[in-house]
C-alpha positions in Angstrom: 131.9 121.2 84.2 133.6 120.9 87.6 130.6 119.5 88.9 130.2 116.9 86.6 133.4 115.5 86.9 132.9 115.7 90.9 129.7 113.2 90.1 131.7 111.0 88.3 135.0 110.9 90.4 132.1 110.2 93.5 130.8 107.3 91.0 134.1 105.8 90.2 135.1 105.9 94.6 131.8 104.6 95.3 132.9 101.7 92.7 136.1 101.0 94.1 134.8 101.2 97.6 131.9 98.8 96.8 134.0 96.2 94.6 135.4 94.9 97.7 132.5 95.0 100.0 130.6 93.0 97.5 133.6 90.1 97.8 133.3 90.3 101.6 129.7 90.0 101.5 129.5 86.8 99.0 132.7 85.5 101.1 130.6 85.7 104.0 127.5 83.9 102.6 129.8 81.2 101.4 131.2 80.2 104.7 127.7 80.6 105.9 126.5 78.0 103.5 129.0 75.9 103.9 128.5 75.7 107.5 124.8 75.5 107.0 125.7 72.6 104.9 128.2 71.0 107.5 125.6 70.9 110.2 122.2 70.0 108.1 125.1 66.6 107.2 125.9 66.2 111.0 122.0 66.4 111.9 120.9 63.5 109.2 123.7 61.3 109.8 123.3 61.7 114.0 119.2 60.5 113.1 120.2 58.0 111.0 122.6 56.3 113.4 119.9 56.8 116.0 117.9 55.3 113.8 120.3 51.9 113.2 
């Protein structure tokens, strides 16, 4: 009995621990696509002008 609820106390830390680990990590891939997205824009509109 004590070792079961051991497991599940580990399950439910491992869950708290991961909950905000998993924000930082999609946090991080937004900004990363935004910026991706910020300098793909810069690139086409700096060939365009060339272009013009």
């Amino acid at each position: 009995m004590g070792r079961i609820l051991l497991i599940v106390a580990a399950v439910v830390a491992a869950l708290l621990l991961l909950g905000p680990l998993v924000g930082f990590a999609l946090s991080l891939l937004k900004w990363a696509l935004v910026i991706g997205a910020v300098v793909l824009g810069v690139a086409f509109l700096s060939k365009w002008l060339k272009r013009t």
